[in-house]
VOPAGU-2260 file (C-alpha; in pm, 1 decimal, decimal comma):
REM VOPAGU-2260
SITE   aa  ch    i         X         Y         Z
SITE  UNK   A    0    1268,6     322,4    -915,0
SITE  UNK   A    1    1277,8     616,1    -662,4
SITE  UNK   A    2    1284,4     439,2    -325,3
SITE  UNK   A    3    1144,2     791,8    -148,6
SITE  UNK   A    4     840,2     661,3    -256,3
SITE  UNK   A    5     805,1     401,5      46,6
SITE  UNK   A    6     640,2     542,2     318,0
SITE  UNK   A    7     715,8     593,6     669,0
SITE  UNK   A    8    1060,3     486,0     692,5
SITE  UNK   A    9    1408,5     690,4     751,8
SITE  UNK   A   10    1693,0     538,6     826,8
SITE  UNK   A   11    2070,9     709,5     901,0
SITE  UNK   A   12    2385,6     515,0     966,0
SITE  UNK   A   13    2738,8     569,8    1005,1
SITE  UNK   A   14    2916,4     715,5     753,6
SITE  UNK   A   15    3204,1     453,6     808,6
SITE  UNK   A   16    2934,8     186,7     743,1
SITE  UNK   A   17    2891,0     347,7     361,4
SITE  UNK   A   18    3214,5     197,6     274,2
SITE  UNK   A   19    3154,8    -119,4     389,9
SITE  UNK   A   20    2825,3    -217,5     301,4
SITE  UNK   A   21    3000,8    -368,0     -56,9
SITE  UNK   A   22    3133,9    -623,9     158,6
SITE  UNK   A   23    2893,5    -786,8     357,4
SITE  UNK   A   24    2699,6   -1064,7     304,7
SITE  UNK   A   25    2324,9    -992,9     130,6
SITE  UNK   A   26    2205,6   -1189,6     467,1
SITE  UNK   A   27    2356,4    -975,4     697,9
SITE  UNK   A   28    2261,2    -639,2     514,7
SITE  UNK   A   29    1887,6    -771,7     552,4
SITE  UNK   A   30    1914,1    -916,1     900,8
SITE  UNK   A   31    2020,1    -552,1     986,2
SITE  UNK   A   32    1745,4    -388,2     857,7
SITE  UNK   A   33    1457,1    -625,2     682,2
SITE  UNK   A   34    1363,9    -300,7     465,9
SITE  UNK   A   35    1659,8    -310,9     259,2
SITE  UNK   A   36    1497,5    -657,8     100,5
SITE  UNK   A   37    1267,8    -403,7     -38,1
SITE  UNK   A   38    1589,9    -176,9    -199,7
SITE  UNK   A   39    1721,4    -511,9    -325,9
SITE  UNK   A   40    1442,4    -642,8    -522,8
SITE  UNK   A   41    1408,3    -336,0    -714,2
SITE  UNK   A   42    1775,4    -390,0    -822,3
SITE  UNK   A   43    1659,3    -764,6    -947,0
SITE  UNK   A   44    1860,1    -851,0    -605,3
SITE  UNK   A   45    1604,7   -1111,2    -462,5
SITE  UNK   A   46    1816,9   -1146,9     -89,8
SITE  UNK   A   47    1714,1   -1532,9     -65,0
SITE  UNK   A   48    1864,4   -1593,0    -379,8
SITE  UNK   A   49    2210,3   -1461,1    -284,4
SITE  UNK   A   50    2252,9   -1473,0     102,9
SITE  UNK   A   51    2589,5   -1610,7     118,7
SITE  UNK   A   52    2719,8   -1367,1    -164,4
SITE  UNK   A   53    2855,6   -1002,9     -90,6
SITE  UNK   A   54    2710,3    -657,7    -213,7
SITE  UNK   A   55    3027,5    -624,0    -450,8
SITE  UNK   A   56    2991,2   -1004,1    -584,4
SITE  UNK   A   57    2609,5    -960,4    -704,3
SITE  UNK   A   58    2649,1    -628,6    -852,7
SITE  UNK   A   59    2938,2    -765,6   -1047,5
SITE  UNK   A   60    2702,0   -1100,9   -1146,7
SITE  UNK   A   61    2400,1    -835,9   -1210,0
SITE  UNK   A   62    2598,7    -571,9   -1391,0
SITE  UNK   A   63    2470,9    -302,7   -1129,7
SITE  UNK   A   64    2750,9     -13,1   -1005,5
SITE  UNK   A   65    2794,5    -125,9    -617,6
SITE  UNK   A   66    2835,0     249,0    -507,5
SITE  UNK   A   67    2442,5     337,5    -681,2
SITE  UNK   A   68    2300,0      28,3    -472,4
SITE  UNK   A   69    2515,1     117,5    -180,1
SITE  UNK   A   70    2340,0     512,7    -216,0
SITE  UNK   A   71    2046,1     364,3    -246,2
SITE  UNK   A   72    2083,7     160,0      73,2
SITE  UNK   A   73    2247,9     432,9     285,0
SITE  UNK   A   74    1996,6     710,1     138,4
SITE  UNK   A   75    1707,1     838,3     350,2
SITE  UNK   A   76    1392,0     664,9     248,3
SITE  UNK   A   77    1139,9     880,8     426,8
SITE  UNK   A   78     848,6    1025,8     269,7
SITE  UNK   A   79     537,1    1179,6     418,8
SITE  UNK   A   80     329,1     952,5     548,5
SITE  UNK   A   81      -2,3     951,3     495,9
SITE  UNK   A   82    -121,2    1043,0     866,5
SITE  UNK   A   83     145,6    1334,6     829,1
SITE  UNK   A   84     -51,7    1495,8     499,2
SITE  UNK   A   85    -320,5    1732,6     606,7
SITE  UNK   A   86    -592,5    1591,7     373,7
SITE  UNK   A   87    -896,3    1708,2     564,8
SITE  UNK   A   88    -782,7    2097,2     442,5
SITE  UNK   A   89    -801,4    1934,4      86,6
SITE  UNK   A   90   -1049,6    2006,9    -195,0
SITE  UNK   A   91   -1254,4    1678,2    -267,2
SITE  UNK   A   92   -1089,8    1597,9    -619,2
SITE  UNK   A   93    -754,0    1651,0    -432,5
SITE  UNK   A   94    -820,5    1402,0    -165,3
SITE  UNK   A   95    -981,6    1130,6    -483,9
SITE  UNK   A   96    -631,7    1187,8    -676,6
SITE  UNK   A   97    -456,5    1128,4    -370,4
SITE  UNK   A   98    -590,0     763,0    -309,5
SITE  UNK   A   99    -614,1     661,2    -653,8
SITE  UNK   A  100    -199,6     735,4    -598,2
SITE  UNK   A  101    -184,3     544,2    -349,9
SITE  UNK   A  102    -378,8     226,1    -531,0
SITE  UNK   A  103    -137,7     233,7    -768,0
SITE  UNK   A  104     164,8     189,7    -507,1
SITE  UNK   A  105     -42,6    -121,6    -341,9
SITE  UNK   A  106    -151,3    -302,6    -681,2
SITE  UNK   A  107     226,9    -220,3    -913,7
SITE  UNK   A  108     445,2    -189,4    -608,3
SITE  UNK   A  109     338,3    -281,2    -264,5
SITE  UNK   A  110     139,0    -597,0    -359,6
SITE  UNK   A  111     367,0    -774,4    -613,6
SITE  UNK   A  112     678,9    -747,5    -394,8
SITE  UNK   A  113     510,7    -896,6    -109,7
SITE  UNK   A  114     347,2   -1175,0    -368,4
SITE  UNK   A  115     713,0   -1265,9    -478,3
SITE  UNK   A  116     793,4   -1289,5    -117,2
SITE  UNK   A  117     538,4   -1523,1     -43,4
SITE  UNK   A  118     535,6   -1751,0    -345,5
SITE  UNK   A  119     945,1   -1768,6    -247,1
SITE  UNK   A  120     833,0   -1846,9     112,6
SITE  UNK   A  121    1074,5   -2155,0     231,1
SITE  UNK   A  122    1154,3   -2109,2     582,7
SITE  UNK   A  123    1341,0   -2451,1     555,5
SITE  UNK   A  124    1154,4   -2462,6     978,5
SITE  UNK   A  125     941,0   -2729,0    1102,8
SITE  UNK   A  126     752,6   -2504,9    1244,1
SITE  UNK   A  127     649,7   -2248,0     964,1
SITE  UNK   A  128     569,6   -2538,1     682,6
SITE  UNK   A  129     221,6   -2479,3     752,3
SITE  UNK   A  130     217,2   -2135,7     773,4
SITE  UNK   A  131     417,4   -2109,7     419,8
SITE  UNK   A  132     165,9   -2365,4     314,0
SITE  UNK   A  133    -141,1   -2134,5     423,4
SITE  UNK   A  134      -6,9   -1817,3     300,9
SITE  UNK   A  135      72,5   -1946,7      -0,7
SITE  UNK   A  136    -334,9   -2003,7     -72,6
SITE  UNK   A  137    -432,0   -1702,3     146,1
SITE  UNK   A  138    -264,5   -1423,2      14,8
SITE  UNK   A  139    -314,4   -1470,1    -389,2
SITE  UNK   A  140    -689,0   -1476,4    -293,6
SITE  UNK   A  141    -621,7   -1169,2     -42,1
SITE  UNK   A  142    -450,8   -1005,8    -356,8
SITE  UNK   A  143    -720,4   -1095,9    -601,7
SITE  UNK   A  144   -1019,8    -932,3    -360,7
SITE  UNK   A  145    -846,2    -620,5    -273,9
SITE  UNK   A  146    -714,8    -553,1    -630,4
SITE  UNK   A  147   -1105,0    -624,3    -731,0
SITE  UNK   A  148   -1245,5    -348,8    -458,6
SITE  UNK   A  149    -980,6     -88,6    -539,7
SITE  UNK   A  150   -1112,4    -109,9    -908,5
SITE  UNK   A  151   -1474,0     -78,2    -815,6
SITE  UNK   A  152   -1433,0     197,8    -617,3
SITE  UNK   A  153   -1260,6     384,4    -856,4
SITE  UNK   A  154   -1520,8     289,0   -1129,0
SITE  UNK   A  155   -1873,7     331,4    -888,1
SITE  UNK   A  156   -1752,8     544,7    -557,3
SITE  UNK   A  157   -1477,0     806,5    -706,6
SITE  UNK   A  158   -1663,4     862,8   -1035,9
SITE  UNK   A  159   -1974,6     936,9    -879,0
SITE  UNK   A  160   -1820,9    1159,7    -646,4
SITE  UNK   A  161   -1640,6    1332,0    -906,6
SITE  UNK   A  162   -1965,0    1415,9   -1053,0
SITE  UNK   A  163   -2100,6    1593,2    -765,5
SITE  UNK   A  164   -1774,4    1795,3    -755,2
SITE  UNK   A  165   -1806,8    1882,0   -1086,4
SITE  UNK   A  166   -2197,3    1953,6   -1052,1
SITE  UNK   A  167   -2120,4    2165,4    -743,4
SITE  UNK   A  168   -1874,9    2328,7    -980,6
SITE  UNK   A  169   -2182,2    2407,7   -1249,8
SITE  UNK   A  170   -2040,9    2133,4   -1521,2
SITE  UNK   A  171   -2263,7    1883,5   -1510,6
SITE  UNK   A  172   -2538,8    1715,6   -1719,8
SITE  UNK   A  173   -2841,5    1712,0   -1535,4
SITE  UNK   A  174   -3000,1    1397,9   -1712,5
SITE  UNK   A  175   -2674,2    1172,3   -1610,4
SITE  UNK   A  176   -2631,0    1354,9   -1262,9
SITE  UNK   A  177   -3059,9    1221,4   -1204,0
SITE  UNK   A  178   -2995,8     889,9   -1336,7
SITE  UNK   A  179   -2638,7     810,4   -1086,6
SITE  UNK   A  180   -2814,3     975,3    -804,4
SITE  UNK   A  181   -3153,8     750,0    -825,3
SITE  UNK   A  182   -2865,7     458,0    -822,9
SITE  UNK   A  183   -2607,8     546,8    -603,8
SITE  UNK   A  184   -2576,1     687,5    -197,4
SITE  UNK   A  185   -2275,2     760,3     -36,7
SITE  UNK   A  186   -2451,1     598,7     303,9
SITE  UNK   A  187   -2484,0     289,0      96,3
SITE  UNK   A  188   -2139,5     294,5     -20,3
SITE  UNK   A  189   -2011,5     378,8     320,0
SITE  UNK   A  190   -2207,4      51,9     483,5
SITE  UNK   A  191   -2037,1    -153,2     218,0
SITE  UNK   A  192   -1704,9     -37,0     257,1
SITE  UNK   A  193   -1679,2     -94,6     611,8
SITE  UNK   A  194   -1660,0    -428,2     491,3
SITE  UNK   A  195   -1347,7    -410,1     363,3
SITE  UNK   A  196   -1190,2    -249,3     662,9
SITE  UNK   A  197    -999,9    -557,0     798,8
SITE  UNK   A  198    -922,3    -746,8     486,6
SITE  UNK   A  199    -588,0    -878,8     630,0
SITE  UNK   A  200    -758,0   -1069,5     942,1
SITE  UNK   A  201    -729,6   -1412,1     782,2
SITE  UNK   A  202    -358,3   -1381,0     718,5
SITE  UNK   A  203    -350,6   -1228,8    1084,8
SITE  UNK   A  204    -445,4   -1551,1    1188,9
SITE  UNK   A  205    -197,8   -1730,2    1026,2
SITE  UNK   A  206      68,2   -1566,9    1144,0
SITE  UNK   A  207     -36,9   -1530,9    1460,4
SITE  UNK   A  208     -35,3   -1168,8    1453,2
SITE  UNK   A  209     294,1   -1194,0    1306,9
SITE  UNK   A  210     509,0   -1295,6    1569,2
SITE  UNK   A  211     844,9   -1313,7    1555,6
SITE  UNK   A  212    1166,0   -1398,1    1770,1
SITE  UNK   A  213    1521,9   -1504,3    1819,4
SITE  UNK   A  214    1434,5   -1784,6    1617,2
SITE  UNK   A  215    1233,5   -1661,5    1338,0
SITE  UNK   A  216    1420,4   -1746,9     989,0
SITE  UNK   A  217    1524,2   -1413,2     841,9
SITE  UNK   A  218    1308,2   -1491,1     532,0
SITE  UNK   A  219     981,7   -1522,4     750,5
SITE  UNK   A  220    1059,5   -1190,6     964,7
SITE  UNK   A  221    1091,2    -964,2     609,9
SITE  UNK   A  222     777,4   -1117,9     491,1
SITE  UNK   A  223     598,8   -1049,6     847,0
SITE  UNK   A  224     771,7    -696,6     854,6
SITE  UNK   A  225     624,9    -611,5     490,9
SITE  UNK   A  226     267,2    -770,7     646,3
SITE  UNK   A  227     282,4    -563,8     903,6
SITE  UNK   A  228     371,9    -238,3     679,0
SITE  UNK   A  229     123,5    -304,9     436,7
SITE  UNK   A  230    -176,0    -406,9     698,2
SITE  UNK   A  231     -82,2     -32,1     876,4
SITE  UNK   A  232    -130,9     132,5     556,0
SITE  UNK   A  233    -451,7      23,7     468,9
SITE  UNK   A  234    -541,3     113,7     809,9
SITE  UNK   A  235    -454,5     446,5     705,4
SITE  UNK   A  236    -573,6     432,0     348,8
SITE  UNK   A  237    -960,9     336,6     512,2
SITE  UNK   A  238    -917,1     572,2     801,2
SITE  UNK   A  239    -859,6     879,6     485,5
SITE  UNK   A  240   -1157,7     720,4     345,9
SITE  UNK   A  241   -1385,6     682,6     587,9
SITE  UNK   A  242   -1293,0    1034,6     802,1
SITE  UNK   A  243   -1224,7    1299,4     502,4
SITE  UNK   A  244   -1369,1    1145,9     168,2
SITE  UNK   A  245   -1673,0    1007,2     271,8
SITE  UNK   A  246   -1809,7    1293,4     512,3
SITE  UNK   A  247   -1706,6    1583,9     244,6
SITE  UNK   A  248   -1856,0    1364,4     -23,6
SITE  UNK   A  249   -2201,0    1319,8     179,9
SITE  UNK   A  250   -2224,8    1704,9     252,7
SITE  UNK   A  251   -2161,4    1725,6     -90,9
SITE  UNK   A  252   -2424,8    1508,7    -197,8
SITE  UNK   A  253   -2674,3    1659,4      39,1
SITE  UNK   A  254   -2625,6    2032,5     -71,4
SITE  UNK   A  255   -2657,4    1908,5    -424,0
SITE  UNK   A  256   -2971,9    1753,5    -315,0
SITE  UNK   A  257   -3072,6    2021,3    -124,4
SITE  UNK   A  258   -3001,4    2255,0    -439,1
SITE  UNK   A  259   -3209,1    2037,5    -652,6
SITE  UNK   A  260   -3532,7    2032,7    -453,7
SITE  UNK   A  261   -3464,2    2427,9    -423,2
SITE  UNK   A  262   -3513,9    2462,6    -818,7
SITE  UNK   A  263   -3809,5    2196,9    -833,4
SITE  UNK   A  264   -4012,7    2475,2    -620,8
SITE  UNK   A  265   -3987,5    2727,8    -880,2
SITE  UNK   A  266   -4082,9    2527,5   -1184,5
C-alpha cells in the first residue's frame, strides 16, 4: 500500500518523535493526528482494537517490523490534490482516465475504510447511540448509490464521450456514432448529474455537520474527520466534472454535430 496515494495531507514532526512513536499507546498516536487511523488499517492495525497497546507490542502480535510502520507514520503523505492538477489544459481522454483513477480510490480504498469504521462505530456515549445507530443504516445505502452512479457513468457518460474523442480523432464507425448520438446528450447527462452533487447531505444531518469537541470519543472524531475528507473530495471530483469534462465534452459534441450536418449538404 503506498500511503502517497491519500490526498491532501503532509505532515512533518520532530525527528526526536521518530524514535518514540514505538512506544506510545495506538490511542495516543491517533488522538495526535486522526489520519494515522488511516496508516494503521492498512497494516491490519484497526486502532479501536488495540488502544491500550503500544506501536512495538502490536507489531510484535502482527508480525510487522515497528521501524517500516513507524516510516510509514513519520513519512510525508502529500500528494497533489486534485484542485492543484491543471486538468482544464488536459486532452479529454486525459481528464476521463483521470476520474476513472480516482473511482477506483473511493470504491477499493476510500469507501471500504470508512465502511469498517462505521460498522465498528461504538462510541460507548449516551449521546452518539443514535447517531452510530443512524449511520450504521445511512451509510451502506450511501455506499451502495454512489458505487451504482460511478459505474453508470463510466458505462453511459465516459464511453460515449470517448466516442466523440475518438470520432473527432477520424476512428469511428459512423453507424454506432448515429445510433449513441440519437440516445444520448451531454445536456441531459449534465441535468442528471447535478443530482448527485450533494450525496452526503443525509449523513450531514446526522452528524450535525460533523461536529466535534473536547468531548467527542476519539473513535467518533476519526470517523467525522474521514467524513469530512471524503465529502471535500467529491466536492472536487463533481466540480472536475461539471467545469472541465462536461463543457469540453459538449463543444465536442457540438463540432461533431456541426461536422455532420456539414457532410449531409454535399450528399
Amino acid at each position: 500500500m503506498n500511503i502517497a496515494e491519500r490526498p491532501g495531507y503532509f505532515y512533518l514532526y520532530p525527528s526526536m518523535e521518530k524514535t518514540g512513536l514505538r512506544n506510545r499507546r495506538i490511542a495516543d498516536l491517533v488522538e495526535q493526528d486522526n489520519v494515522r487511523a488511516y496508516v494503521l488499517y492498512y497494516f491490519g492495525i484497526r486502532f479501536y482494537e488495540y488502544s491500550e497497546k503500544t506501536l512495538e507490542e502490536v507489531c510484535q502480535l502482527r508480525g510487522l517490523k515497528v521501524e517500516h510502520v513507524v516510516r510509514q507514520l513519520e513519512s510525508p503523505t502529500h500528494a497533489l490534490s486534485e484542485e492543484s492538477i491543471p486538468l482544464v489544459s488536459y486532452p479529454i481522454d486525459l481528464i476521463i482516465e483521470y476520474l476513472k483513477h480516482a473511482h477506483f480510490l473511493f470504491v477499493k480504498r476510500k469507501l471500504p475504510y470508512i465502511s469498517r469504521l462505521v460498522e465498528s462505530f461504538n462510541a460507548d456515549h449516551e449521546a452518539y447511540e443514535s447517531i452510530a445507530k443512524d449511520l450504521k443504516t445511512l451509510f451502506p445505502l450511501f455506499v451502495e448509490d454512489f458505487v451504482h452512479h460511478i459505474y453508470e457513468e463510466e458505462a453511459k457518460l465516459f464511453r460515449y464521450i470517448k466516442l466523440l474523442d475518438n470520432t473527432d480523432k477520424g476512428k469511428y464507425n459512423p453507424s454506432r456514432l448515429f445510433y449513441m448520438m440519437e440516445r444520448h446528450s451531454l445536456q441531459r447527462f449534465a441535468v442528471e448529474h447535478e443530482v448527485h452533487d450533494d450525496e452526503m447531505e443525509g449523513i450531514r444531518k446526522i452528524t450535525q455537520d460533523y461536529k466535534v469537541d473536547g468531548n467527542t470519543p476519539l473513535h467518533v472524531r476519526v470517523i467525522y474527520s474521514e467524513l469530512t475528507a471524503l465529502e471535500k473530495s467529491l466536492q472536487v471530483h463533481a466540480r472536475i466534472e461539471n467545469e472541465i469534462l462536461f463543457p469540453k465534452g459538449m463543444m465536442l459534441e457540438n463540432k461533431i454535430k456541426t461536422s455532420f450536418q456539414e457532410k449531409v449538404k454535399f450528399n
